[in-house]
C-alpha positions in Angstrom: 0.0 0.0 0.0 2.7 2.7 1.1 0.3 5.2 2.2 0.3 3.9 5.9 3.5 4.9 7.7 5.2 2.0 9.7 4.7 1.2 13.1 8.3 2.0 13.8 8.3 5.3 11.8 9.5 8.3 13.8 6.6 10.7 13.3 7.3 15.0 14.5 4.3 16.5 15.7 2.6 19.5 14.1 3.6 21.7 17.2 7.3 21.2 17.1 7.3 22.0 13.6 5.7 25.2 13.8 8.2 26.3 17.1 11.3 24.8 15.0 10.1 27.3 12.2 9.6 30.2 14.3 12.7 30.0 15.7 14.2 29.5 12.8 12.4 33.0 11.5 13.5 34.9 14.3 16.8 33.5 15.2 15.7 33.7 18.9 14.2 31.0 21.5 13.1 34.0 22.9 11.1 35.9 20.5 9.6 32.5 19.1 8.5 31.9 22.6 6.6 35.4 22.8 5.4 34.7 19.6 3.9 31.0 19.9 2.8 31.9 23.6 5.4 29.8 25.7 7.9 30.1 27.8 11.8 29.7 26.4 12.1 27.0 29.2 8.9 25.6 27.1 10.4 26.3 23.5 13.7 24.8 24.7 12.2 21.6 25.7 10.5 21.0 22.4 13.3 21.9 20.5 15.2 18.8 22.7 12.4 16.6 21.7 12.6 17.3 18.2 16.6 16.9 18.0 15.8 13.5 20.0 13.1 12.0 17.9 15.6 12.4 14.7 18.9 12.1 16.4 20.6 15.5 15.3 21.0 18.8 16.7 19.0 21.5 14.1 20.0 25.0 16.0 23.2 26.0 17.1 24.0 29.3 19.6 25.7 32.3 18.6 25.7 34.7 21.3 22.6 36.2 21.9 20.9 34.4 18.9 20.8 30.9 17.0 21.8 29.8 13.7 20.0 26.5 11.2 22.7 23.9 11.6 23.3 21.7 8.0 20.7 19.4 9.2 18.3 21.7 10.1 18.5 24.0 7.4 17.3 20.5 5.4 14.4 20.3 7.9 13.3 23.9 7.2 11.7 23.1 3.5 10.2 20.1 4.4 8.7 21.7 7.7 7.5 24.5 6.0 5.4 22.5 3.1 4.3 20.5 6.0 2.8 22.9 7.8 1.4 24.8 4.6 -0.7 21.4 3.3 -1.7 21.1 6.7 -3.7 24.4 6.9 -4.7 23.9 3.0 -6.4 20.1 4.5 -7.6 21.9 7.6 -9.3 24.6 5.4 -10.8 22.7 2.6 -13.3 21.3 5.7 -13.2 24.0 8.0 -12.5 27.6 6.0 -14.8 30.2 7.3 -17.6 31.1 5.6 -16.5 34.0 3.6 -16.6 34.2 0.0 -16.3 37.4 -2.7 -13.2 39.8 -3.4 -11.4 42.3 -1.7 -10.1 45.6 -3.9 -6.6 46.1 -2.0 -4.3 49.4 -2.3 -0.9 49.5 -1.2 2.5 51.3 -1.9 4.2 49.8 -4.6 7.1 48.9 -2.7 4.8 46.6 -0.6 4.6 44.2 -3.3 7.8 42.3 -2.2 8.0 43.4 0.7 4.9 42.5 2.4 2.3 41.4 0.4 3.9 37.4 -0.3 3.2 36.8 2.4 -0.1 38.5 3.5 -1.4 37.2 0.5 -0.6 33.2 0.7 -1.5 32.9 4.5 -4.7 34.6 3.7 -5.1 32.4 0.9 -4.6 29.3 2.2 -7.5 30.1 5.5 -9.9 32.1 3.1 -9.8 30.3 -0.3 -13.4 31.2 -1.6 -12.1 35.0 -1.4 -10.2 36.7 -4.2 -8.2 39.6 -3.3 -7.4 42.2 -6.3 -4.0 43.9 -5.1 -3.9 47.6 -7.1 0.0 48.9 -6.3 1.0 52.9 -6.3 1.9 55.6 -4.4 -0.1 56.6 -1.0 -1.3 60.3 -2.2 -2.5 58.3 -5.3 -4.2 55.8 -3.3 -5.3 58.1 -1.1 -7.8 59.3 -4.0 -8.3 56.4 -5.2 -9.9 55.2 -2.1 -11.9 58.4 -1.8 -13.5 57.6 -5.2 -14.6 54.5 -3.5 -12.7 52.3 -5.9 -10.9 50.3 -2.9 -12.2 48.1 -0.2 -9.1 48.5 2.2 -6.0 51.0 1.9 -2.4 50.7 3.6 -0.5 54.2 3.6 2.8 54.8 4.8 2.3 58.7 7.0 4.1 60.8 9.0 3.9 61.1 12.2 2.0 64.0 11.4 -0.2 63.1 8.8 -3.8 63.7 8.5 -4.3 60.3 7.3 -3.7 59.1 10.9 -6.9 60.1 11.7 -8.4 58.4 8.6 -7.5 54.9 9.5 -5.7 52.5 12.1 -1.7 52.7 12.6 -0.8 48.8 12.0 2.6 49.1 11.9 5.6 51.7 13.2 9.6 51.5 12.2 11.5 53.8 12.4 13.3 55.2 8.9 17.1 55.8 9.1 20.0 56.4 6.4 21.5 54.2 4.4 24.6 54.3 2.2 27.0 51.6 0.6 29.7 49.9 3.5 32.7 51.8 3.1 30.9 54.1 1.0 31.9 58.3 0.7 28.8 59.1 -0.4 27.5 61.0 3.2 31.0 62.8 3.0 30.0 64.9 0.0 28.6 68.5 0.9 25.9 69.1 -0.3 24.7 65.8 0.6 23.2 63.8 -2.1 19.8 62.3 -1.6 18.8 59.2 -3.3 14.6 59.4 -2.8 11.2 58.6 -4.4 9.2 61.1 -5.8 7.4 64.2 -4.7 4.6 63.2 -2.2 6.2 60.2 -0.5 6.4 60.6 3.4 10.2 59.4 3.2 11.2 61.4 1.3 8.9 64.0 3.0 10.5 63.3 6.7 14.3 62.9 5.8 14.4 66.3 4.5 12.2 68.1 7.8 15.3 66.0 9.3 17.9 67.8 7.1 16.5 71.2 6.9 16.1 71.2 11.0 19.8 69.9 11.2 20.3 73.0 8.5 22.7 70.2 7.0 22.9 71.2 2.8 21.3 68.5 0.6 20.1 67.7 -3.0 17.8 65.6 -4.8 20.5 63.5 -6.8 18.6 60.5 -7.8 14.5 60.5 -7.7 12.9 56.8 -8.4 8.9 55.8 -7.4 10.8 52.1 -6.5 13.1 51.6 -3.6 15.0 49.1 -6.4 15.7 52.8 -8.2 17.1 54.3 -5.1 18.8 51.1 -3.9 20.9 51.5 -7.1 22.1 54.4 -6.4 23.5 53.6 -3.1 25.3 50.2 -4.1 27.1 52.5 -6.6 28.3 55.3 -4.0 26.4 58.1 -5.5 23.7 58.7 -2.7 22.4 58.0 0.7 18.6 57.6 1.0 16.1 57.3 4.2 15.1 53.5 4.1 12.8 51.3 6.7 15.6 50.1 9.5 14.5 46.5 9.1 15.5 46.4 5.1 19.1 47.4 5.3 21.3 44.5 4.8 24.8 43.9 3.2 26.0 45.4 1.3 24.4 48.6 2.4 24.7 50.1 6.1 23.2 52.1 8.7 24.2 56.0 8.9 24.0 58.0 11.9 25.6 60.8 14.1 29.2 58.7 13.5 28.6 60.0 9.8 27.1 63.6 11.0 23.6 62.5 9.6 20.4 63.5 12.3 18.1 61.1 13.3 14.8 60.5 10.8 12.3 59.7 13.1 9.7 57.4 12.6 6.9 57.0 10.1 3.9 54.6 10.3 1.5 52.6 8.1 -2.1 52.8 8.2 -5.0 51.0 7.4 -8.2 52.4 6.3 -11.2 50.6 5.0 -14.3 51.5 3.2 -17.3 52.5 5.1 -20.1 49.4 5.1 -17.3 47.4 4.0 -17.8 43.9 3.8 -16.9 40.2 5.5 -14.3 39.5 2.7 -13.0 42.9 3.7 -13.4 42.7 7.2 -11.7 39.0 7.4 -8.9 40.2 5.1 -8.4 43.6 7.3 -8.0 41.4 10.4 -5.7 39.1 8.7 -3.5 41.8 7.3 -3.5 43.7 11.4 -2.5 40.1 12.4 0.2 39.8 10.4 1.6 43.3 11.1 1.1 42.7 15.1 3.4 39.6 14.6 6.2 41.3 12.8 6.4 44.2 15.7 6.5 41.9 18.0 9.0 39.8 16.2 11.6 42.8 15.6 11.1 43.5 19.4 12.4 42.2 22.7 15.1 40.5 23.9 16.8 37.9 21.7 18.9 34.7 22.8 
């Protein structure tokens, strides 16, 4: 037959898959354990269970974090499909009640950044609901969704913004500079600004920054994508004012070392259409869900 596993066949619960993957996300026991409800002194436990039931160790400590050893980067494929068909089998029996289609706005840059992943978790526990994703800047969606041509809206606003009191803040990072490692860019006077175009609340806030630290800037490089700006920086010509969690090598944080002032923070919010409804409402919910577990994820000790 070969569908029934053998009596002898080590078998890895559902849970331990979903802390190993957790962990594996956040490179912390304990932010997974904030994140999956536990203790570390729980999460520690099942992560000794796992490396017993198949005889290898899967994490290994660095410091204040962990690192996937060999073996368990292997494990991390199969435990995600695992997990994935599991909630498609739950949800083919058990998916709410919700059927229709949701008109979503969001910032362009959103589209890898965020919305992968929205998008397939909310697909896999809603599947009679089909979400129509409509990318551009927020001003534009801002009229957009006053035309009433969008069910639900994410912005990214200043602190200060009026749309603040339009919607729901779902998310809060704070923006800093970014310029090539190594790079000479932030040296040059005036300084030149690699930013998206007029209207963006980046590009917006950096130069309040600027023009409150009376430092001299210009406008060297203007793209609506962050890929546009991004190029700029890998080659040296620019800095730009980039989300803190997106800055990886080969690019690096900038700050009072490098004479630059702080940014400050800027938020995204959500706003949906009045008498909006259950698709909209299920998918709103979803999308605050998944926002709520990324703050707490980039928050709190690690280790």
């Amino acid at each position: 037959m070969g569908a029934t596993p053998n009596p002898g066949t080590t078998l890895i619960d559902m849970e331990l898959y979903r802390t190993f993957l957790v962990i594996a996300e956040t490179s912390s026991f304990s932010k997974a354990a904030e994140l999956v409800g536990r203790t570390p002194s729980a999460i520690s436990m099942q992560i000794k269970k796992l490396e017993t039931l198949i005889g290898v160790s899967v994490f290994v400590r660095e410091g204040r974090t962990v690192r996937l050893t060999s073996e368990g980067e292997a494990l991390l494929g199969y435990a995600r499909r695992i997990l994935m068909l599991n909630e498609e089998a739950v949800s083919l029996f058990l998916s709410p009640d919700v059927e229709g289609e949701v008109r979503f706005g969001a910032p362009s840059d959103f589209g890898t950044r965020f919305l992968p992943t929205f998008l397939s978790r909310f697909a896999r526990s809603h599947p009679g609901v089909n979400v129509d994703v409509h990318l551009d800047g927020s001003p534009q969606l801002h009229k957009v969704m006053k035309n009433g041509d969008l069910d639900l809206v994410l912005y990214t606003a200043r602190p200060e913004s009026d749309l603040i009191r339009q919607g729901e803040i779902v998310f809060t990072e704070p923006l800093v500079w970014v310029g090539l490692e190594g790079g000479v860019a932030y040296e040059r006077d005036p300084l030149p600004l690699a930013v998206s175009t007029s209207g963006c609340p980046w590009r917006r806030t950096a130069r309040i920054a600027l023009d409150s630290a009376q430092k001299p800037y210009r406008i060297s490089y203007t793209s609506f994508h962050s890929a546009g700006q991004e190029a700029a920086l890998l080659a040296d010509l620019a800095i730009a004012p980039f989300p803190s969690s997106i800055v990886e090598p080969p690019l690096q944080v900038l700050d009072e070392r490098h004479d630059l002032p702080e940014i400050g923070n800027y938020h995204i919010i959500m706003q949906q259409r009045p008498r909006a409804g259950k698709a909209t409402r299920a998918f709103a919910e979803h999308v605050a869900e998944c926002f709520r577990e990324m703050a707490l994820g980039m928050s709190g000790p690690t280790g």
